[in-house]
VOBA-1610 file (N, C-alpha, C; in pm, whole numbers, padded with zeros to 5 digits, always signed):
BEGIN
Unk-00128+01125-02447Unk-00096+01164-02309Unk-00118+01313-02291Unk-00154+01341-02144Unk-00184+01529-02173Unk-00064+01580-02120Unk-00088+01708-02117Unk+00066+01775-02106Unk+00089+01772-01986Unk+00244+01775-01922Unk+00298+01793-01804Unk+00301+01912-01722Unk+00312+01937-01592Unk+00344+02033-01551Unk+00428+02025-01493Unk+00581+02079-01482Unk+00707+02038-01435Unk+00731+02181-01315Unk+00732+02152-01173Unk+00765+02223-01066Unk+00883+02196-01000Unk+00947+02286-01004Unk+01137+02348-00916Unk+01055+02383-00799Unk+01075+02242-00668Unk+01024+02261-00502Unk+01068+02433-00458Unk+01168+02427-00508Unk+01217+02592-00434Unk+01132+02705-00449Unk+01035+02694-00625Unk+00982+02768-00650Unk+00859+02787-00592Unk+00780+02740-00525Unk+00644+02763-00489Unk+00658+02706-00287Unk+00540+02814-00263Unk+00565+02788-00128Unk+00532+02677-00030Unk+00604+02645+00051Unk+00604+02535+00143Unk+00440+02461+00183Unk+00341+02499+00191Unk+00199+02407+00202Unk+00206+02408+00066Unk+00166+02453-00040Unk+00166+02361-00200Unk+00238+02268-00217Unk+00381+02295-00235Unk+00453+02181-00192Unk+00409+02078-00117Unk+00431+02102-00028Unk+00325+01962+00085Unk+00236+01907-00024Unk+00157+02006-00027Unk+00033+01913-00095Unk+00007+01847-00184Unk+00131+01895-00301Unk+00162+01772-00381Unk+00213+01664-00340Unk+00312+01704-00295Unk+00411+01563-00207Unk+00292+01432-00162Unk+00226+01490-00043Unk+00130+01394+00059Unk+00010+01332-00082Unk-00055+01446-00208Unk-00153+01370-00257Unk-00083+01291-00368Unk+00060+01302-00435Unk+00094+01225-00505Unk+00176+01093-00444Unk+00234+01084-00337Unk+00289+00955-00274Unk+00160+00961-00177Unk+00075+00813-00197Unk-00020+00814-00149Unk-00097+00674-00204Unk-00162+00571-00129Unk-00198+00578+00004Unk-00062+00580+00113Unk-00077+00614+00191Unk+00054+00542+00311Unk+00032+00521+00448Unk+00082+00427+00480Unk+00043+00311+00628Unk+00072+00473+00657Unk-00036+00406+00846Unk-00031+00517+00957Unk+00012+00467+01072Unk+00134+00561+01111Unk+00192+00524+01256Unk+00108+00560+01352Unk+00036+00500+01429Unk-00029+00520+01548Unk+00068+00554+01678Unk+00180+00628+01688Unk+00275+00640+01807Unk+00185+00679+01908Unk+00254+00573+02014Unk+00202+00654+02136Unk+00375+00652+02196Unk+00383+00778+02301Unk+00505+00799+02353Unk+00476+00836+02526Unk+00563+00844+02580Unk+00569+00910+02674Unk+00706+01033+02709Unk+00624+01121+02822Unk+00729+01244+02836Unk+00839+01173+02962Unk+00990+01261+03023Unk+01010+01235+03165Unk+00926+01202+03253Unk+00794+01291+03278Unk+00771+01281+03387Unk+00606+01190+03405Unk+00643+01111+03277Unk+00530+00999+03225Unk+00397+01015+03197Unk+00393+01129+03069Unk+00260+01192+03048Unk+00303+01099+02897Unk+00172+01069+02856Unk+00133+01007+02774Unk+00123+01043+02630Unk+00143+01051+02545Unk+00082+01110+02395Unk+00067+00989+02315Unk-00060+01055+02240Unk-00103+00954+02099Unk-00109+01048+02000Unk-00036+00985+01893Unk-00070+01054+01770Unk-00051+00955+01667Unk-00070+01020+01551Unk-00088+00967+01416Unk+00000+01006+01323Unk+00126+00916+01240Unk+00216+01019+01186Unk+00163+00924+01009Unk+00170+00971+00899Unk+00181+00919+00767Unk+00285+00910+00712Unk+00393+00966+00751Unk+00542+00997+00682Unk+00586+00815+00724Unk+00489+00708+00683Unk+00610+00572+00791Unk+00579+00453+00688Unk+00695+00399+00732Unk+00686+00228+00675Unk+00811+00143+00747Unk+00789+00029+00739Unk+00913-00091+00773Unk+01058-00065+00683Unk+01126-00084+00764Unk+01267-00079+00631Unk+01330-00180+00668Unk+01345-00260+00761Unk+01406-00390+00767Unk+01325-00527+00854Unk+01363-00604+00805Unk+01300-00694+00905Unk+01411-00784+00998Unk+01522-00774+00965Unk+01653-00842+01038Unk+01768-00751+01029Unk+01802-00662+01177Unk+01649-00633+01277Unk+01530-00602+01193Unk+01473-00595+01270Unk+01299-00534+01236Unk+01312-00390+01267Unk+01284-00303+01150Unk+01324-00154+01213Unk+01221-00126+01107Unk+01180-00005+01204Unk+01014+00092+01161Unk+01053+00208+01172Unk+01047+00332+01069Unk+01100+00485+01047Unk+00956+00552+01048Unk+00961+00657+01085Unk+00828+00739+01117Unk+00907+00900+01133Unk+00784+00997+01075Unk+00872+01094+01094Unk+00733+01226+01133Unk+00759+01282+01266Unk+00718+01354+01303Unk+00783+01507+01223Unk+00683+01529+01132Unk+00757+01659+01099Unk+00754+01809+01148Unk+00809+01908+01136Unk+00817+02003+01203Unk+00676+02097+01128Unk+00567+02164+01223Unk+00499+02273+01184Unk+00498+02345+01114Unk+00425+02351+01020Unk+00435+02444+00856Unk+00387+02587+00881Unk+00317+02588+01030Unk+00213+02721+01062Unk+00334+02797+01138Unk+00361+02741+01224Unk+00481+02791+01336Unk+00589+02726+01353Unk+00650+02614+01303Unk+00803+02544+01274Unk+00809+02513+01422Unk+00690+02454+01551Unk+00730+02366+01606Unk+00746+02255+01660Unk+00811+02195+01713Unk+00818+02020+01688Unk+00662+01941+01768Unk+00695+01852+01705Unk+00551+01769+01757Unk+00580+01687+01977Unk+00467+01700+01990Unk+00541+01606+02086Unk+00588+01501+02115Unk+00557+01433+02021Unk+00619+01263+02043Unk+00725+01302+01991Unk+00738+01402+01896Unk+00918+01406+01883Unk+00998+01452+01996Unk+00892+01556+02094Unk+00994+01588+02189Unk+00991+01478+02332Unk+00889+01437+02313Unk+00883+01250+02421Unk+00998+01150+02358Unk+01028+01129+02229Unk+01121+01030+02187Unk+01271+01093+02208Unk+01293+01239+02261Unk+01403+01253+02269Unk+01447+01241+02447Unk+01350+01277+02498Unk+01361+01218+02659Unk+01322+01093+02702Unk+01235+01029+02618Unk+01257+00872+02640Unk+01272+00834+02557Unk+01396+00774+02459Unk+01379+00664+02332Unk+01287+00535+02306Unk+01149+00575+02329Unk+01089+00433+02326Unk+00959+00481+02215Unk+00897+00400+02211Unk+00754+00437+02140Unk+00687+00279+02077Unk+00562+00313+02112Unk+00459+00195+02034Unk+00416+00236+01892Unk+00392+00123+01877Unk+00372+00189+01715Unk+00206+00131+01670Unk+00163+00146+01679Unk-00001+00109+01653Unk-00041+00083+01539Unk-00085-00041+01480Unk-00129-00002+01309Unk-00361+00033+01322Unk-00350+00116+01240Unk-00468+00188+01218Unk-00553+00089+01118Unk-00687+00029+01212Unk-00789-00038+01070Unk-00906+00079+01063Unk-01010+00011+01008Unk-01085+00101+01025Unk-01219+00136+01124Unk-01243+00046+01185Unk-01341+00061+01293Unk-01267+00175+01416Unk-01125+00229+01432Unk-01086+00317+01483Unk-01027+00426+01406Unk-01050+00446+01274Unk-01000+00552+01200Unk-01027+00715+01256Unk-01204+00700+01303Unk-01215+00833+01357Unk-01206+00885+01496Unk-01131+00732+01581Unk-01046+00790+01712Unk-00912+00833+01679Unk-00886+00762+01545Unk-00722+00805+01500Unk-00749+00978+01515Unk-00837+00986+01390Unk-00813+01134+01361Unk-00813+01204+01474Unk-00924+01159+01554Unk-00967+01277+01656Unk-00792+01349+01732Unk-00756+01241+01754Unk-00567+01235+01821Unk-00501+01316+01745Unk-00536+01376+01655Unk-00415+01406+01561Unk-00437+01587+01610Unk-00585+01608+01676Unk-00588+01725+01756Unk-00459+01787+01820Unk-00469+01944+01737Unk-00301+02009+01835Unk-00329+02015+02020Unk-00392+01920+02064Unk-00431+01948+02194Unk-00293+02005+02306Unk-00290+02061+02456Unk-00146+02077+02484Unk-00063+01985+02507Unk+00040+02072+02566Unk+00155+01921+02549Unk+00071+01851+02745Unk+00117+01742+02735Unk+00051+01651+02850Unk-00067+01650+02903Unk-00143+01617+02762Unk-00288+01599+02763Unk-00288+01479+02698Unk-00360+01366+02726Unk-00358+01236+02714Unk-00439+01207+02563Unk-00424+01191+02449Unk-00487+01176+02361Unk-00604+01043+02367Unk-00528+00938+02438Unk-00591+00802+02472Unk-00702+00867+02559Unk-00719+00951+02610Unk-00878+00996+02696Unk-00949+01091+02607Unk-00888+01171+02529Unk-00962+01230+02433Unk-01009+01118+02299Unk-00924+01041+02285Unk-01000+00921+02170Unk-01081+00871+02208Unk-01085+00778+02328Unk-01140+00717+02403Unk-01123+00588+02379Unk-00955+00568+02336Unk-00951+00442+02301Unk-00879+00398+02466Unk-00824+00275+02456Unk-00773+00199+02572Unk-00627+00146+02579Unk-00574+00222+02701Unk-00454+00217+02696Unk-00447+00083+02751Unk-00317-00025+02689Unk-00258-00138+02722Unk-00128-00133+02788Unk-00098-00189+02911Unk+00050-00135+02943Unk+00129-00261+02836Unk+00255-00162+02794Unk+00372-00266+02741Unk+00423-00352+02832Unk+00510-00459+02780Unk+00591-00554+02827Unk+00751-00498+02848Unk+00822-00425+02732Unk+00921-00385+02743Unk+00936-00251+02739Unk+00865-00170+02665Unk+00887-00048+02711Unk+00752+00044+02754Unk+00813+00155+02807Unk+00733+00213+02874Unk+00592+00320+02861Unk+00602+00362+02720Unk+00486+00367+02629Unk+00355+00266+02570Unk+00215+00331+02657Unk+00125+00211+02649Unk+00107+00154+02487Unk+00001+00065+02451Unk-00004+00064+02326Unk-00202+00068+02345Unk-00207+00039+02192Unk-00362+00101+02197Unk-00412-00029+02150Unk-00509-00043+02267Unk-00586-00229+02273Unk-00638-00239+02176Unk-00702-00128+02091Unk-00806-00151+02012Unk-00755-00199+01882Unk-00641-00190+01858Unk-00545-00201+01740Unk-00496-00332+01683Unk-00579-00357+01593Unk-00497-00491+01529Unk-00369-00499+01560Unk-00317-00467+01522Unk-00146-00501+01567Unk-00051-00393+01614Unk+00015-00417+01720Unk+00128-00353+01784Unk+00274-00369+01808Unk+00334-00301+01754Unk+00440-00348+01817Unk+00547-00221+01911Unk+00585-00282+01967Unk+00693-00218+02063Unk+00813-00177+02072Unk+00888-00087+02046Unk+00998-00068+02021Unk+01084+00056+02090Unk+01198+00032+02059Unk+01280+00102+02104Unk+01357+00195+02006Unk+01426+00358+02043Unk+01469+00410+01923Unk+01585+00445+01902Unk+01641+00393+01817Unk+01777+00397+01776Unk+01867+00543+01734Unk+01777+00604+01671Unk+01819+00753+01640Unk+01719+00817+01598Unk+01715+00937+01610Unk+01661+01060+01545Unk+01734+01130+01456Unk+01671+01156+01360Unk+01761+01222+01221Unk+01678+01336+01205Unk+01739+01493+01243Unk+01658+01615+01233Unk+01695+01677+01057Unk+01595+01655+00995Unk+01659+01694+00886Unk+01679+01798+00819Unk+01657+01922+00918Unk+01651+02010+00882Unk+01569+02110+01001Unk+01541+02283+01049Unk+01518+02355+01115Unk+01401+02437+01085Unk+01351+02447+00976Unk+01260+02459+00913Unk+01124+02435+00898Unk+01008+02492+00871Unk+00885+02487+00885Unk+00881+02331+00787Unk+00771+02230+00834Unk+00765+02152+00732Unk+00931+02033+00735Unk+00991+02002+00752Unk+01102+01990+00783Unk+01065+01830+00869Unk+01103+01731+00826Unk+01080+01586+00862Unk+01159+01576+00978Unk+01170+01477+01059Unk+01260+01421+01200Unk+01231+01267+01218Unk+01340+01196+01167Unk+01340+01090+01105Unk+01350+00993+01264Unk+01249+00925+01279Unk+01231+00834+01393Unk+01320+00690+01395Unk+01394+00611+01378Unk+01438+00515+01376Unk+01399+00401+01508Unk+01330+00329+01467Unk+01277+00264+01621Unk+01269+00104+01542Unk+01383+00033+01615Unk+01405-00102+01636Unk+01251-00194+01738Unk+01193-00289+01648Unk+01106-00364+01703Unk+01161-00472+01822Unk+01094-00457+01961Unk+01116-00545+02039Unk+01033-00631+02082Unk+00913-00627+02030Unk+00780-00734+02056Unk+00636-00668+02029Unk+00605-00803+01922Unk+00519-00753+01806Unk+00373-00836+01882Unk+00257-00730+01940Unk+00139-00809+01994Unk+00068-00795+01876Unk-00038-00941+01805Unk-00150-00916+01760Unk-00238-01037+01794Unk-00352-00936+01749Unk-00481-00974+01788Unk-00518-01121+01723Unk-00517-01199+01793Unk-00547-01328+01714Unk-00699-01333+01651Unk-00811-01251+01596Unk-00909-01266+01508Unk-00862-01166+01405Unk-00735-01145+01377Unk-00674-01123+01278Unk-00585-01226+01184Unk-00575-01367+01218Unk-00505-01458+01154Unk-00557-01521+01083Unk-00518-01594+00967Unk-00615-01729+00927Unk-00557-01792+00982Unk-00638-01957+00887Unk-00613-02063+00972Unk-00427-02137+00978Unk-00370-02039+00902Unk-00215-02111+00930Unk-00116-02036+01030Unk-00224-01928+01089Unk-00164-01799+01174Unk-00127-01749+01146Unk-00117-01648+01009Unk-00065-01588+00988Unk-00135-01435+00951Unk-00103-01315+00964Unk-00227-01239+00955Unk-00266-01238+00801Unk-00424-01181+00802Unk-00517-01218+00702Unk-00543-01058+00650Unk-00450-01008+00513Unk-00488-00891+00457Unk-00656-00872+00457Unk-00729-00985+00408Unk-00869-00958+00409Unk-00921-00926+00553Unk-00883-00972+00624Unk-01002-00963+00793Unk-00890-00813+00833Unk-00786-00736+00814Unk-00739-00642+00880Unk-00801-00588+00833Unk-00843-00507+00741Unk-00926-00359+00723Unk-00821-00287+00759Unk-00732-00253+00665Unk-00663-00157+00705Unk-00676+00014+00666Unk-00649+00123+00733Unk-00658+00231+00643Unk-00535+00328+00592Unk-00532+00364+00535Unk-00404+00440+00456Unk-00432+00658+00438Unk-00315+00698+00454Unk-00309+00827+00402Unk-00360+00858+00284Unk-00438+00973+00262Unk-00403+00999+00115Unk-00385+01192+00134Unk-00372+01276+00040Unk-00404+01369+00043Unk-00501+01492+00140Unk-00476+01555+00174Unk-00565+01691+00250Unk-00647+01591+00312Unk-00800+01620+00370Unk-00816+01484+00445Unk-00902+01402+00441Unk-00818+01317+00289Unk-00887+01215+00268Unk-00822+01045+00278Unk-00899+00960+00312Unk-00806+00822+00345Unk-00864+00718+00250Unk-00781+00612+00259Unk-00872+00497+00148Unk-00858+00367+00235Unk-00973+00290+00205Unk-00972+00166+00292Unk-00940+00083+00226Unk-00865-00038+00267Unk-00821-00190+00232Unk-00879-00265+00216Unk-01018-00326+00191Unk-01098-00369+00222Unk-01158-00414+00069Unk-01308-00580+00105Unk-01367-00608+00014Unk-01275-00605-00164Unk-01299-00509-00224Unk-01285-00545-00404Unk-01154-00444-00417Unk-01087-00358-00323Unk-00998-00306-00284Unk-00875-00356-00308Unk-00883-00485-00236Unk-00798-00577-00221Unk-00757-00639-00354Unk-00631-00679-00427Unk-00613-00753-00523Unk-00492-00846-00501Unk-00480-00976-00585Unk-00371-01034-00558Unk-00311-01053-00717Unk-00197-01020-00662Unk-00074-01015-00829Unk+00073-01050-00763Unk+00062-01237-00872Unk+00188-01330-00861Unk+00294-01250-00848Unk+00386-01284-00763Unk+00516-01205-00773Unk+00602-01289-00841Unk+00694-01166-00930Unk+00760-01156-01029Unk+00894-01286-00967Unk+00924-01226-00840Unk+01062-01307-00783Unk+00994-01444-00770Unk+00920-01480-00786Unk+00887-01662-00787Unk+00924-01722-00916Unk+00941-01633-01055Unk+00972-01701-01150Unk+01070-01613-01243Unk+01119-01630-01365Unk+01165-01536-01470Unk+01045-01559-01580Unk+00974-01409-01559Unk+00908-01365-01709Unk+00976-01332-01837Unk+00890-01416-01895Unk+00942-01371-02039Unk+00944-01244-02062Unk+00883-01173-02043Unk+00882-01008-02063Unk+00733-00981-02163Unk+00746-00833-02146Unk+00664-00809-02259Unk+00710-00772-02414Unk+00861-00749-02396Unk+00920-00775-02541Unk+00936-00902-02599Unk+00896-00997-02543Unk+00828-01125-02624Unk+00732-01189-02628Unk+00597-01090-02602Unk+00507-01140-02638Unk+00491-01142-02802Unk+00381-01194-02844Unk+00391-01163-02982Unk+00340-00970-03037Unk+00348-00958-03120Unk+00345-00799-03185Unk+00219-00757-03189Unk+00155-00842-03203Unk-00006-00833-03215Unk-00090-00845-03054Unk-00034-00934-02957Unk-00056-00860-02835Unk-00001-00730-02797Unk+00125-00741-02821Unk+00195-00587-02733Unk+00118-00468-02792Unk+00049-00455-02947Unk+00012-00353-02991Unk-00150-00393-03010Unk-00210-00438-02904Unk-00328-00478-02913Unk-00406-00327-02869Unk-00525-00325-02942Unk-00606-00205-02871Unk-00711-00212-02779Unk-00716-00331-02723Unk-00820-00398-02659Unk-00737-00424-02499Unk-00610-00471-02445Unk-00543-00512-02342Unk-00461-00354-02321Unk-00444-00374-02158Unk-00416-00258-02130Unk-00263-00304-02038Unk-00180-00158-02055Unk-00028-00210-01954Unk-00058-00324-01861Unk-00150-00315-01763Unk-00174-00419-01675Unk-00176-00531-01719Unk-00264-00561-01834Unk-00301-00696-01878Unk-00167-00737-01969Unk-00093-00640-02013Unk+00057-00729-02061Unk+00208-00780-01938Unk+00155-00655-01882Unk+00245-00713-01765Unk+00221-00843-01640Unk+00068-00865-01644Unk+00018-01009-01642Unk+00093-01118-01735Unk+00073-01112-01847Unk+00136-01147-01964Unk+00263-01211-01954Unk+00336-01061-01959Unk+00522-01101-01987Unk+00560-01126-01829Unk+00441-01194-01755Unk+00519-01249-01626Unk+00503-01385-01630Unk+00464-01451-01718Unk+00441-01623-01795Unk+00595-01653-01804Unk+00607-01720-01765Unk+00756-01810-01758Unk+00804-01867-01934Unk+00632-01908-01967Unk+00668-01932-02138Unk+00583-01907-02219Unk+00525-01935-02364Unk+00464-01896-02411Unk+00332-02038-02386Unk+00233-02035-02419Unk+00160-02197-02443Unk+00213-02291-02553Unk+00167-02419-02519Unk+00229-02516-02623Unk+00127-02496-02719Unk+00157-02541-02835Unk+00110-02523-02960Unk-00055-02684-02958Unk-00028-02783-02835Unk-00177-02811-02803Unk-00300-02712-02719Unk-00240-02664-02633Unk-00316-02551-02601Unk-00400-02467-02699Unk-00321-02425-02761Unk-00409-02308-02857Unk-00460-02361-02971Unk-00391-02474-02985Unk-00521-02593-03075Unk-00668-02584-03016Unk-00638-02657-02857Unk-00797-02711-02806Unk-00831-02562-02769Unk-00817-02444-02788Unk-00871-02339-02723Unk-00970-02325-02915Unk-00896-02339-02983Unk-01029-02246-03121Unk-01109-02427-03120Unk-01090-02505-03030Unk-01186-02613-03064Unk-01319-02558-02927Unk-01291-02466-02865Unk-01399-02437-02750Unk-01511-02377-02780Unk-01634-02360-02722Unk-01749-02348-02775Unk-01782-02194-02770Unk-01680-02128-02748Unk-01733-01984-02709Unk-01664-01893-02844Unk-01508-01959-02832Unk-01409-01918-02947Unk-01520-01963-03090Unk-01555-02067-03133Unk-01647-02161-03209Unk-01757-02074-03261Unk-01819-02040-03164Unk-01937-01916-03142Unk-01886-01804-03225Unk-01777-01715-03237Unk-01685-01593-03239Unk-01667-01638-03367Unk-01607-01733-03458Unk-01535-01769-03552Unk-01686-01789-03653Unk-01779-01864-03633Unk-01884-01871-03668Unk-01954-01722-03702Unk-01984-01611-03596Unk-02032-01499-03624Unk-01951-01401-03698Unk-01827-01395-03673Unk-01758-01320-03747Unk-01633-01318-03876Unk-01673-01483-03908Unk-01576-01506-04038Unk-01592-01435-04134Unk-01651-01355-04155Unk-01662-01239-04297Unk-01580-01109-04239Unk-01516-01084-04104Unk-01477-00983-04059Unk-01385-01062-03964Unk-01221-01103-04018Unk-01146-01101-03917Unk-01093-00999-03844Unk-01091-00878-03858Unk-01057-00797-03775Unk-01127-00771-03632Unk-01254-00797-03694Unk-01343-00784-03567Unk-01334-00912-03467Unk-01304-01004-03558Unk-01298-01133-03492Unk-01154-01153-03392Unk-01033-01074-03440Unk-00953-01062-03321Unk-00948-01008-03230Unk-01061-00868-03234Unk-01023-00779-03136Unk-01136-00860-03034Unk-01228-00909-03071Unk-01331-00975-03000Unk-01283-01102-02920Unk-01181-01150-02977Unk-01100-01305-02889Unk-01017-01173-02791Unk-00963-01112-02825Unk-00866-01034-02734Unk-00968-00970-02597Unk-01100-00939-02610Unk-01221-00912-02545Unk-01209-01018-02439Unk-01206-01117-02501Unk-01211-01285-02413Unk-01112-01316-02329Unk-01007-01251-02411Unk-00838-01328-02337Unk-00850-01175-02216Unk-00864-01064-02232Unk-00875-01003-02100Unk-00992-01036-01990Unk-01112-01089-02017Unk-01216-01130-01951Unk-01130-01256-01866Unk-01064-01367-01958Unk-00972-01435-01942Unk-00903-01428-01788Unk-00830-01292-01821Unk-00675-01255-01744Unk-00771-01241-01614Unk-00862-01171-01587Unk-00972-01106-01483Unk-01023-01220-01372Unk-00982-01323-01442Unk-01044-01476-01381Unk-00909-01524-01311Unk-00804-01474-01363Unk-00641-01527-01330Unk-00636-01641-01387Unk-00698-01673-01502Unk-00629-01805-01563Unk-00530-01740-01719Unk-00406-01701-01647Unk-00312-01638-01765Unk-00289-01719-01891Unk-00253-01840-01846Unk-00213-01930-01949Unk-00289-01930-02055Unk-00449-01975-01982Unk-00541-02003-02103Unk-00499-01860-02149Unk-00563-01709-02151Unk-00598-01635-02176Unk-00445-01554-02292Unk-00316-01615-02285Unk-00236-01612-02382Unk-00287-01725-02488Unk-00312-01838-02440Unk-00340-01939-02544Unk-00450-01894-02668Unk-00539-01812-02574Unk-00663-01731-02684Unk-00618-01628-02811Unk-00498-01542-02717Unk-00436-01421-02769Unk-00321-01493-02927Unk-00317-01577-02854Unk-00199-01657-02968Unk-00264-01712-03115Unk-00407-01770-03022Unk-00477-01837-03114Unk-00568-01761-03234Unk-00553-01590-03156Unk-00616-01486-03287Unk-00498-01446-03354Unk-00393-01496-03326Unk-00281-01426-03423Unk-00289-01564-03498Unk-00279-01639-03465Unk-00245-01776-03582Unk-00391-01758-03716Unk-00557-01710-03645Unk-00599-01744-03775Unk-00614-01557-03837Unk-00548-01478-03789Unk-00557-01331-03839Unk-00522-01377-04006
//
């Protein structure tokens, strides 16, 4: 492992800071807020500080933070304090570079939705439009503001209760439900760069709460200290409910590939395990776990 570098926030100044913060927690969903002022001027912006924190209620936190150049507040923070409402927009990517364009310090009651050139939708319940172009919207209302402080850089914690969630129906599959693959979604990362959701991006990994894993302190010793499988591929692993039955890893050294392996390399078992262990991660890559322990088991039985 290479060496650490250990930083005290107090010690270094407020944009470094930032900039670790934003490039090490990262990617992160983007709030598309749009708000309105009293006297019903419009704003769009883009906040990264956000995510869901409940779903019963349904409550969405977003945090307009305070100016690192001049310490002053954004305007949707100062629209959410004269109207408690706000839309919340989620960002794919065929509008990523109307997002950005919004994120312009333009003045206060200048319509960002005419400078994007995206399309304002009127709401149903509250009074902040939402943005048509947007896979999904929802609508809400805000429960509190949490100022956390007076300070340049300095977060202002949005609390906004969901009151009606519009989406785009060529975002669903066929059981209606939305489709991670067809959203294209895009995410924060660092200074200004973003990462897309999309194509080989995308991965799917069983969750743990559907079963009890054995762990990876019981796999066998010769997987856990394998030099060939990597953290990922054991924590695949010790999420197997059990080990294989002892027919399994029979008919696996009766297969024609294992057969092949045992044949070329019986003068060199060493090579011959690390080479099945080659297989059982090629294995894991396919998502057939079971077999791919049954392989791992089956180079420890003829080691």
């Amino acid at each position: 492992m290479s060496s650490i570098k250990t930083i005290d926030p107090l010690s270094i100044p407020q944009p470094e800071l930032h900039a670790y913060l934003l490039t090490a927690v990262a990617p992160r969903p983007i709030c598309f807020a749009s708000t309105v002022d009293a006297e019903g001027n419009v704003n769009l912006s883009p906040f990264s500080f956000f995510n869901v924190f409940s779903s019963n209620p349904p409550v969405m936190i977003f945090s307009p933070a305070r100016s690192g150049r001049d310490n002053s507040l954004k305007h949707t923070h100062q629209n959410i304090k004269e109207i408690p409402e706000v839309a919340v927009n989620i960002v794919d990517y065929p509008i990523v570079e109307q997002m950005s364009l919004s994120s312009t310090a333009y003045d206060k009651g200048v319509n960002e939705f005419l400078k994007s050139g995206l399309t304002e939708v009127a709401s149903e319940k509250i009074r902040p439009p939402r943005v048509g172009e947007a896979p999904v919207s929802f609508e809400c209302t805000v429960d509190q503001v949490i100022e956390l402080a007076d300070t340049p850089g300095a977060g202002n914690l949005i609390i906004a209760k969901v009151v009606l969630l519009h989406i785009r129906e060529d975002f669903l599959d066929e059981l209606g439900k939305l489709d991670p693959k067809k959203l294209d979604l895009v995410g924060r990362m660092g200074g200004s760069w973003y990462t897309r959701s999309s194509g080989d991006s995308l991965f799917e990994i069983p969750k743990p709460i559907r079963n009890k894993g054995i762990g990876v302190d019981n796999l066998p010793e010769s997987v856990r200290n394998s030099t060939v499988l990597t953290g990922n591929n054991l924590g695949r692993l010790g999420n197997m409910e059990q080990l294989p039955s002892d027919e399994l890893i029979d008919s696996i050294g009766k297969g024609d590939e294992v057969l092949m392996l045992e044949k070329k390399l019986k003068s060199n078992p060493k090579k011959l395990q690390k080479e099945l262990h080659w297989l059982a991660q090629q294995i894991l890559k396919e998502n057939h776990t079971e077999k791919a322990m049954a392989v791992l088991m089956y180079a420890e039985k003829i080691a």
